[in-house]
Residue frames relative to the residue before (quaternion, step in Angstrom):
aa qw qx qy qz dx dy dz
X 1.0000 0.0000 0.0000 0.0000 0.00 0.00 0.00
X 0.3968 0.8088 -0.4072 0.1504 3.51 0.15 1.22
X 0.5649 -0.7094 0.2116 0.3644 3.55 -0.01 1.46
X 0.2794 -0.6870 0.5812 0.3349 3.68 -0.92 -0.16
X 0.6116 0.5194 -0.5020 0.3228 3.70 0.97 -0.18
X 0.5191 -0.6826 0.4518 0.2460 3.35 -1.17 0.25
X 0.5712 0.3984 -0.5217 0.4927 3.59 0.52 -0.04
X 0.5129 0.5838 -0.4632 0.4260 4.22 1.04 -0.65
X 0.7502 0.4243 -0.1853 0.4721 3.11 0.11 -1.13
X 0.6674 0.4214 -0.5049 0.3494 3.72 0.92 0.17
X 0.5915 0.6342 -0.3283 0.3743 3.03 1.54 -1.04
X 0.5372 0.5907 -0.4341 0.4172 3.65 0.98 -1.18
X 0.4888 0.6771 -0.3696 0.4075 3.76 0.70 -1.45
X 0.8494 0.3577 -0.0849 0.3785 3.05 -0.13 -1.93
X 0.5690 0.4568 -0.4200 0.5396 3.93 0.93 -0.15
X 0.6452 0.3838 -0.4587 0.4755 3.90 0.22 -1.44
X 0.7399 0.3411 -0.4007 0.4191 4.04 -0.27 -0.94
X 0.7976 0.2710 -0.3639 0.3974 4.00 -0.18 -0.90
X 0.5381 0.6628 -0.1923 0.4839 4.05 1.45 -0.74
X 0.3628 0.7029 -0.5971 -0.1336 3.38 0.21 -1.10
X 0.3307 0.5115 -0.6917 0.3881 4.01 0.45 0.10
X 0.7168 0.6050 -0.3354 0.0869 3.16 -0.08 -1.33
X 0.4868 0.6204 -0.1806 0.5878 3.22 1.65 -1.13
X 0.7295 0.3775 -0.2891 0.4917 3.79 0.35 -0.82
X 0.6574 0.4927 -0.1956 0.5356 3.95 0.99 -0.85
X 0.1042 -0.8657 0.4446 0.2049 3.78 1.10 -0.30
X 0.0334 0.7514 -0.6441 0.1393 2.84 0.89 1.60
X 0.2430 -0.7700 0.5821 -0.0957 3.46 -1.30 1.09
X 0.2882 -0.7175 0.5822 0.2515 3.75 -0.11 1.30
X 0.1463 -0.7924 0.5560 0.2038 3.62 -0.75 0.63
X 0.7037 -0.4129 0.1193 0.5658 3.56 1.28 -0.84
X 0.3456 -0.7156 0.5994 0.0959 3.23 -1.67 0.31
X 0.0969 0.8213 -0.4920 0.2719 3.00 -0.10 1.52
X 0.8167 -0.1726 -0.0236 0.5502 3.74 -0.96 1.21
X 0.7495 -0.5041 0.2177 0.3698 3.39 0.93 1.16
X 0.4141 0.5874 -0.3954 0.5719 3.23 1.53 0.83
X 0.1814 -0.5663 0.7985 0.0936 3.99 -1.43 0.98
X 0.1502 -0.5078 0.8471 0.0449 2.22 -2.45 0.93
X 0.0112 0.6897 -0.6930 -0.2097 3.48 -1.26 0.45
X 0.1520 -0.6570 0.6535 0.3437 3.61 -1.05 -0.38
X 0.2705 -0.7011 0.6591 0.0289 3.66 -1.65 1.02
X 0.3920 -0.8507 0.3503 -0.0028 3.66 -0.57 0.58
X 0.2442 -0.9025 0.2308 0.2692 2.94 0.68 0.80
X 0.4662 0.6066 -0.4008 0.5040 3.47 1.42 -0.44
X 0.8078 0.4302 -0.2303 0.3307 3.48 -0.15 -0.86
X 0.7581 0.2288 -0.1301 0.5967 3.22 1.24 -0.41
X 0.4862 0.7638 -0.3756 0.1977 3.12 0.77 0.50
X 0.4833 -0.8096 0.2984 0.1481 3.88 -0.78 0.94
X 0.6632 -0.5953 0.1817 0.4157 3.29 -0.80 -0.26
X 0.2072 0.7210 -0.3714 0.5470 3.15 2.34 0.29
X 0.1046 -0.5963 0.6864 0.4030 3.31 0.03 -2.13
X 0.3553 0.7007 -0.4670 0.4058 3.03 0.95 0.76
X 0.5314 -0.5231 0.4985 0.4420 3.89 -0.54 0.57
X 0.5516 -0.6252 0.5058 0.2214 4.14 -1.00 1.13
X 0.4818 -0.5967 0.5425 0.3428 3.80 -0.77 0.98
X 0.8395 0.3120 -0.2836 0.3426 3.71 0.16 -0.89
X 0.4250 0.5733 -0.4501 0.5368 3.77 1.73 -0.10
X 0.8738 0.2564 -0.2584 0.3224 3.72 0.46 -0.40
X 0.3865 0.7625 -0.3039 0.4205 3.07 1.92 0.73
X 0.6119 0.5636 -0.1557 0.5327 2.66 1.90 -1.70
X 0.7854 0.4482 -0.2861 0.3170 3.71 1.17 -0.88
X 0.6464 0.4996 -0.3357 0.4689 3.34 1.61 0.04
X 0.5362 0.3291 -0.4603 0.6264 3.25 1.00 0.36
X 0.6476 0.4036 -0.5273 0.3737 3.86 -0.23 0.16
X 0.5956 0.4629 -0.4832 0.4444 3.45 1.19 -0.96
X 0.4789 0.6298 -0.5397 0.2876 4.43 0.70 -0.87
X 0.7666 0.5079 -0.1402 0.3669 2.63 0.52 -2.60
X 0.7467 0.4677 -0.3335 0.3353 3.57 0.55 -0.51
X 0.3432 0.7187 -0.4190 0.4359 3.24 1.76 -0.84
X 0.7502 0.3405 -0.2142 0.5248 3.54 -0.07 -2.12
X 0.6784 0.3850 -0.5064 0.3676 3.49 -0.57 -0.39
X 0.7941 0.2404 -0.3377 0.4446 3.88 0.27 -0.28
X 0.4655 0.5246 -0.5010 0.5071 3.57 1.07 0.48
X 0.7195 0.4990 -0.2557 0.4098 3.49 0.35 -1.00
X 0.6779 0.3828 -0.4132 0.4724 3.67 1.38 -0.88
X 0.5788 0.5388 -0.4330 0.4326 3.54 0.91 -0.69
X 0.6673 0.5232 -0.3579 0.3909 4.02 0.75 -0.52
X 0.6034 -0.6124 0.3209 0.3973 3.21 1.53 -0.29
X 0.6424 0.5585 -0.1903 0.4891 3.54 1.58 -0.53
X 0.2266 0.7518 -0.6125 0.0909 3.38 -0.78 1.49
X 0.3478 0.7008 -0.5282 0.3299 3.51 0.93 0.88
X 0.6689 0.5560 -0.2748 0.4097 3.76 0.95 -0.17
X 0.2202 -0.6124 0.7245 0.2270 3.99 -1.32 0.71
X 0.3937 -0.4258 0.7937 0.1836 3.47 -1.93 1.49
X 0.0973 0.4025 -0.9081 -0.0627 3.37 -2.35 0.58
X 0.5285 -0.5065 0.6561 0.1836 2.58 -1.98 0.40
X 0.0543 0.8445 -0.5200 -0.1158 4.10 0.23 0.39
X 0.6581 -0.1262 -0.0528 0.7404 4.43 0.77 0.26
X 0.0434 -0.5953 0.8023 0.0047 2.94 -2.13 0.20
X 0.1615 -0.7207 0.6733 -0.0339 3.46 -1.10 0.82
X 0.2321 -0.7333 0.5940 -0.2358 3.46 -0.82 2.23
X 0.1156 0.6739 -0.7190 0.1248 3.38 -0.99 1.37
X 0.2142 -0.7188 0.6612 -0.0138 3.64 -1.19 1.48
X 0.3303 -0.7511 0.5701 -0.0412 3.37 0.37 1.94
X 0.8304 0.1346 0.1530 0.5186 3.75 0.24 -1.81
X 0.4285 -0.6828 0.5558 0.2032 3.59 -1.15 0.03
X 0.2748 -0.7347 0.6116 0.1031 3.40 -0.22 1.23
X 0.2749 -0.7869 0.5510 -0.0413 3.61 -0.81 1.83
X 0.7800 0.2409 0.0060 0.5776 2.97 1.43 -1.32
X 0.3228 -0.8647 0.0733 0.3777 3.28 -0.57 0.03
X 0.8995 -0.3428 0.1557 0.2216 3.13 -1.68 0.45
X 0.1385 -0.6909 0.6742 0.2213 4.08 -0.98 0.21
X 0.4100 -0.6666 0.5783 0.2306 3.63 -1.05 0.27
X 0.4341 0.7470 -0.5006 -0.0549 3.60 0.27 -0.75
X 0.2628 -0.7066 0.6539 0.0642 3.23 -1.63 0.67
X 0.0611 -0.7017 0.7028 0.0995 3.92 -0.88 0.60
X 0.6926 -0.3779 0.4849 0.3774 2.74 -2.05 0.93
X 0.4465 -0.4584 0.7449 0.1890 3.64 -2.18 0.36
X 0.5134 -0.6788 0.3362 0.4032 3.34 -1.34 0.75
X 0.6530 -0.6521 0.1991 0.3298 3.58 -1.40 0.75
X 0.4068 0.5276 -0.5455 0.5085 3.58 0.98 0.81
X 0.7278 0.3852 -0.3687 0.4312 3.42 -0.10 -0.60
X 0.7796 0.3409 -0.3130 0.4219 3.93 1.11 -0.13
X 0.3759 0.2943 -0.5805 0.6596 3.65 1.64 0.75
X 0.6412 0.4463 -0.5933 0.1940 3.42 -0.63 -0.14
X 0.4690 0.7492 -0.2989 0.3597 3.43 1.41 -1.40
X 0.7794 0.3527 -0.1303 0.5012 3.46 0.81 -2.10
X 0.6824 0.4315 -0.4530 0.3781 3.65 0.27 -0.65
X 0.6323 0.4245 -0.4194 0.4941 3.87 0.96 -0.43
X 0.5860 0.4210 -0.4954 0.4836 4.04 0.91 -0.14
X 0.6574 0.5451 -0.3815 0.3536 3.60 0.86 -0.97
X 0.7982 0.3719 -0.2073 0.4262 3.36 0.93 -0.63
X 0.8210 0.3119 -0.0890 0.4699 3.85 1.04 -0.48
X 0.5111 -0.6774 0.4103 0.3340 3.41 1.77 0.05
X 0.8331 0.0581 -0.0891 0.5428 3.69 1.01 0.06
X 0.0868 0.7300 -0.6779 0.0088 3.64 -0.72 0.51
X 0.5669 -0.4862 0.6399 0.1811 3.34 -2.29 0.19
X 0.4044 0.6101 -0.6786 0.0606 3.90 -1.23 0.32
X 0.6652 -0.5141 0.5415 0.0052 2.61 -1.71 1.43
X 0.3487 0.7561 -0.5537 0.0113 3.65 -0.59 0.68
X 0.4324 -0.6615 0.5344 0.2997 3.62 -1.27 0.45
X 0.0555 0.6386 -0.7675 -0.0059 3.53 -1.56 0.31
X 0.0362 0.6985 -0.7139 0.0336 2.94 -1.53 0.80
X 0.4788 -0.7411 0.4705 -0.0105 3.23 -1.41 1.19
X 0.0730 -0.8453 0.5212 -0.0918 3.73 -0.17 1.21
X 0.4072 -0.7438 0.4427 0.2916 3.40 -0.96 1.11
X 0.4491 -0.6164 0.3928 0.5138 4.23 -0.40 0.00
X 0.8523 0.3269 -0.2680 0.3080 2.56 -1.21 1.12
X 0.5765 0.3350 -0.2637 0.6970 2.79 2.31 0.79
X 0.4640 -0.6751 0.5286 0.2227 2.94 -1.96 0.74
X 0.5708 0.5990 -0.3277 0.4561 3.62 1.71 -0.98
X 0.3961 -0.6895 0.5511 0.2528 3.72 -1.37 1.32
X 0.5777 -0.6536 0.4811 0.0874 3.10 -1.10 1.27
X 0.7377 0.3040 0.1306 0.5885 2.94 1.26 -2.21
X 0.0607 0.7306 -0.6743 -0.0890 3.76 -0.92 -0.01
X 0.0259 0.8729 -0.4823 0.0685 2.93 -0.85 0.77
X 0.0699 0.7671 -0.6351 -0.0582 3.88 -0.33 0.64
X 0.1398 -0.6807 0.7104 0.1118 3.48 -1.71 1.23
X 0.3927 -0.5268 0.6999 0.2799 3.27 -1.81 0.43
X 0.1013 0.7492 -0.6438 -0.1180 3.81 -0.64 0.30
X 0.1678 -0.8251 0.5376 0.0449 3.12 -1.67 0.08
X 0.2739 -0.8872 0.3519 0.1186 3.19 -0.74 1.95
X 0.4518 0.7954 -0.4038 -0.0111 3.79 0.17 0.08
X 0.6829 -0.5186 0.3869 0.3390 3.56 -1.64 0.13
């Protein structure tokens, strides 16, 4: 399952080399579209003693789907002088994920991302808040919920 778009396929790049979990988990950039991520999670690779996709394999993908989110907002804004941390994240496992899993993350509304930049533009570090939520394939219902605190600074 590997995209044909290119900004996917950079981001994938940029998890397997700075990530390596990621590479083991075959997390997979699926796409990036109107400011929306897709990862894809595997169930083989991450899979428990349930068979049930692993609580912390799908921890790891909703914060990559955040952290990726910003990183391809920020290159499209033009800004790569800054390091994303994750700093908290709050995780509810509604459903069991049997099969596997999509990450996806949407954009927050667009005040709350100029605000984001003009406080990075001006102070070298800001805070934004982003949801992800985690669906099994072949569903629309979120398995996962998932809110991260992230953090941009220089």
């Amino acid at each position: 399952m590997t995209t044909n778009d290119p900004t996917s396929r950079r981001l994938e790049e940029v998890l397997h080399r700075d990530i390596p979990l990621t590479r083991d988990m075959g997390v997979k950039v699926v796409s990036w579209h109107n400011h929306s991520l897709r990862l894809h999670l595997p169930l083989e690779p991450n899979v428990n003693h349930k068979s049930t996709l692993f609580g912390g394999s799908l921890y790891c993908g909703a914060v990559l789907a955040g952290w990726g989110w910003l990183y391809l907002r920020l290159q499209a804004a033009g800004i790569n002088d800054g390091h994303i941390v994750i700093q908290e994240g709050q995780i509810n496992y509604p459903l069991p994920v049997t099969r596997d899993g999509w990450a996806i993350c949407d954009a927050p509304d667009d005040a709350v991302w100029d605000r984001f930049l003009k406080m990075y533009q001006r102070r070298g570090r800001a805070r934004l808040s982003l949801n992800t939520r985690i669906v099994a394939e072949g569903s629309k219902q979120s398995a996962v919920e998932f809110v991260g605190q992230y953090v941009l600074h220089r």
